[in-house]
C-alpha positions, 0 to 999 in steps of 0.5 A, spaced: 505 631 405 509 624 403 510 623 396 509 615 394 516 613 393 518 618 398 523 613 403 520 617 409 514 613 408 516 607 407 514 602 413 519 599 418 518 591 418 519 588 426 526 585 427 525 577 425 526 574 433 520 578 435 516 575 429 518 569 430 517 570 438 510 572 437 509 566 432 512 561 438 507 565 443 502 564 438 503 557 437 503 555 444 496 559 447 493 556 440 496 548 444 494 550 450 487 552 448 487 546 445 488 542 451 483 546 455 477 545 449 480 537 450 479 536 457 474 539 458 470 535 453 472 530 456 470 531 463 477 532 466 477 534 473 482 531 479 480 526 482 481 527 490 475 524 494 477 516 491 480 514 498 478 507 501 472 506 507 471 503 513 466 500 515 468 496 523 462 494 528 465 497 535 467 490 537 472 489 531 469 482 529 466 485 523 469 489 517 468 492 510 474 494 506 469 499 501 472 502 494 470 506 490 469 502 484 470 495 481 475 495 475 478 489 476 471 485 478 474 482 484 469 485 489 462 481 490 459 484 495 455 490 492 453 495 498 447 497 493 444 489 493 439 489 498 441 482 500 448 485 501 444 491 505 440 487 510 447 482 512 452 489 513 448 494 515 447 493 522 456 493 523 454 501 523 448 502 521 449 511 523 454 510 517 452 505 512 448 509 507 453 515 507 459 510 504 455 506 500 453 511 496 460 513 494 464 506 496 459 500 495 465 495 492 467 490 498 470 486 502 468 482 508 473 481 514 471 477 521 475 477 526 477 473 533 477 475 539 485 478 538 483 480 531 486 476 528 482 474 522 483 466 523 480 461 528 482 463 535 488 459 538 487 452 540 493 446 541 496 443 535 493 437 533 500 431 534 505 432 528 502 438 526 508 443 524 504 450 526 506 456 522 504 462 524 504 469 518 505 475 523 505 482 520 500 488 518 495 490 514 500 486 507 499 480 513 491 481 514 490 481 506 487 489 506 483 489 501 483 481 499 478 475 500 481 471 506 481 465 502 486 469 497 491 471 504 498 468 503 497 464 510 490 461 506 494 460 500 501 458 503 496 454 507 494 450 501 499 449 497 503 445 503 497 441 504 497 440 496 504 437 498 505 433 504 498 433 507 496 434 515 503 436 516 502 444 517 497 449 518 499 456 517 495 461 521 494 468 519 496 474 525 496 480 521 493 486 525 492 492 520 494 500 522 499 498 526 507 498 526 512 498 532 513 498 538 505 498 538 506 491 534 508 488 538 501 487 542 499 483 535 506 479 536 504 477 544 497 474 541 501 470 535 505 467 540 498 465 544 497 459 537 505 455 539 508 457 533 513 451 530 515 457 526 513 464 526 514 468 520 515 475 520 512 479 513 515 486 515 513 492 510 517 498 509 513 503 514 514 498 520 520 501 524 520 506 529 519 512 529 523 518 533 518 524 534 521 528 529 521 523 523 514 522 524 512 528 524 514 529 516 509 523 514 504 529 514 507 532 508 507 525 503 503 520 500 506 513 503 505 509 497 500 504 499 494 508 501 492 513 497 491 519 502 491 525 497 484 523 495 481 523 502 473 521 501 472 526 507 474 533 504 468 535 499 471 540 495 467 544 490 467 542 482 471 545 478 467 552 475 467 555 468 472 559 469 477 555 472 483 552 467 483 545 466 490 546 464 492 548 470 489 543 474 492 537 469 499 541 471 498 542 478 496 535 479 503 532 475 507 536 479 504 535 485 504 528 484 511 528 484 514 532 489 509 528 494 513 522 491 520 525 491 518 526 499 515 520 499 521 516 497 526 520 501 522 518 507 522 511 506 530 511 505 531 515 511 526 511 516 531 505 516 538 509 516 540 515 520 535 520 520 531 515 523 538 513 527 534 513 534 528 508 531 532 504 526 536 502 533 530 500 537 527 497 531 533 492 531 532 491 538 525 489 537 526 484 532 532 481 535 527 480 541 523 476 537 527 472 534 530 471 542 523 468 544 521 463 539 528 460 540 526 460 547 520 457 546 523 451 542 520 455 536 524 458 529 523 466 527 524 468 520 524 475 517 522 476 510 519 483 507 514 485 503 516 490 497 512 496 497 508 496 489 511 502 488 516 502 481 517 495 480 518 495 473 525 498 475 529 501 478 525 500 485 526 506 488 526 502 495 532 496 494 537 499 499 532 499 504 531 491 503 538 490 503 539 495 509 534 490 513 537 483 510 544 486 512 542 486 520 539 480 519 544 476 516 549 479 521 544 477 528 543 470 525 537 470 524 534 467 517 531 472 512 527 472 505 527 477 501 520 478 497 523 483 492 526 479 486 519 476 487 516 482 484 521 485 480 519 486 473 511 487 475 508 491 472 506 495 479 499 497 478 497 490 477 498 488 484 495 492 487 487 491 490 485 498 487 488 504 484 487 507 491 489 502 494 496 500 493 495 493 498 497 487 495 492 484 491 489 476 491 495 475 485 500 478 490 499 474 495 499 468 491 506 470 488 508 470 495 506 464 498 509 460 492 516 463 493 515 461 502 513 454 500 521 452 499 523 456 505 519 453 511 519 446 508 526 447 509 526 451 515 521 446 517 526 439 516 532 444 519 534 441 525 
């Protein structure tokens, strides 16, 4: 028996760095219960089944751009309105109840017979200078009313200045990049352009089929297709942790954005070599066929609205092209000092929707009026 005061009694007390192990375990499972208890308080799930939807006749005269929301307020067209409805349903009337349930915010497209979303081509009325805006959906005005696209407002304000003088028309066609652009340019051409304006975005070069192929494992910074509206997954249950799934989602978002970026990079340098010199050919064409056509060719660029708060991850990519450009003598305008310093998401036409918006495209409008009046008087 073990008298008291005897020291074969006496307690062993643990080493000080495994209490204080214990008190650092301690501290971080009370946090991180915390942090459970938060978010599931508040409701926090992923959000993955955001992503704009379409709404297209099968003639393609008649579009809706839908959204999931309208935080900004600019999207009039309520699908839920019953006048709204009875105008848009016959566009697809099989698909219409589905989307405007999840996506009822939209905005209305019409196209000519080369979808393009002006008037059809029509000679110039004498001493009109006709300018003609060429490019893709940053062209098109995805997601912006056409009379906020920057040919409408480019448009507008050199009518302000010398009016009569100029029309501007816009040619962008959505979904497409080169070569397959080149159908659109075919058609821009159709308008007799005094001075066509090439408004490229990052993602139009050619691609050689092994660098296609690595789209499929990135985001492409301008629509949002981690959240497809088509892929319904299940709630997040009782059991399932919200820390996890905060944690997942950051992570996962970074890593898409680390190969995103590399992407973009490598799409106009050499690991897109083969792409990258069939789209120099492609533009250097252009710029030959409305030369020959009496016509001037100006290339400027779109930046994507991704970090413009600097450091903008893409500035080698416009000076890549600028650089050709230059080289090949063909003007160029350069739309990222425009921008730069913006705060990104304030330019875009929805959180899933990284397009320019209606604030973007004037932004750009304005800084084109000095360069084709000058182009214009340039002999």
């Amino acid at each position: 028996m073990t008298r008291a005061g005897d020291p074969g009694g006496a307690r062993v007390s643990p080493p000080a760095w495994l209490v204080n192990l214990g008190l650092v375990l301690g501290s971080v499972l009370s946090a991180l219960v915390l942090v459970e208890v938060a978010l599931r308080v508040v409701g926090f799930a992923p959000e993955r089944h955001l992503a704009t939807r379409r709404i297209v006749d099968a003639a393609w005269t008649r579009l809706l751009d839908c959204y999931p929301s309208n935080p900004r307020g600019y999207f009039e067209i309520d699908l839920h309105d019953p006048e709204s409805h009875d105008r848009f349903f016959s566009i697809a009337p099989r698909r219409f109840e589905a989307i405007a349930r999840g996506h009822p915010w939209a905005v209305a497209f019409h196209y000519n017979h080369l979808r393009f979303r002006d008037l059809p081509p029509a000679p110039k009325a004498p001493g009109v200078y006709r300018i003609v805006v060429f490019g893709d959906s940053f062209t098109e005005g995805q997601g912006v009313k056409a009379e906020h696209t920057v040919s409408r407002v480019l448009g507008d304000l050199l009518e302000e200045e010398e009016p009569g003088r100029f029309e501007v028309r816009n040619c962008g066609r959505r979904g497409l990049d080169f070569p397959q652009l080149l159908e659109g340019f075919e058609g821009a051409l159709r308008y007799e352009p005094d001075l066509l304006i090439y408004a490229l975005v990052l993602n139009d070069a050619v691609r050689s089929p092994e660098f296609q192929a690595r789209q499929s494992y990135i985001n492409d910074w301008i629509l949002d297709r981690e959240r497809l509206p088509d892929e319904a997954g299940a709630p997040p249950g009782l059991l399932r942790f919200r820390t996890w799934d905060l944690l997942a989602d950051r992570v996962g978002a970074w890593r898409v954005g680390q190969e995103t970026t590399r992407w973009y990079l490598d799409m106009w340098g050499e690991g897109n070599a083969a792409g990258w010199r069939t789209t120099q050919e492609i533009i250097r064409s252009m710029d030959r066929r409305l030369n020959q056509r009496g016509g001037r060719f100006l290339v400027t660029a779109w930046p994507l609205f991704v970090g413009l708060e600097e450091p903008y991850p893409f500035a080698p990519v416009h000076e890549t092209i600028g650089r050709f450009c230059l080289g090949a003598g063909i003007p160029w305008f350069d739309l990222l000092p425009v921008f730069l310093g913006q705060r990104s998401s304030e330019l875009w036409v929805h959180p899933v929707d990284r397009h320019p918006n209606e604030v973007a495209h004037r932004m750009a409008a304005e800084a084109l009026v000095p360069v084709v009046r000058r182009l214009s008087e340039a002999p």
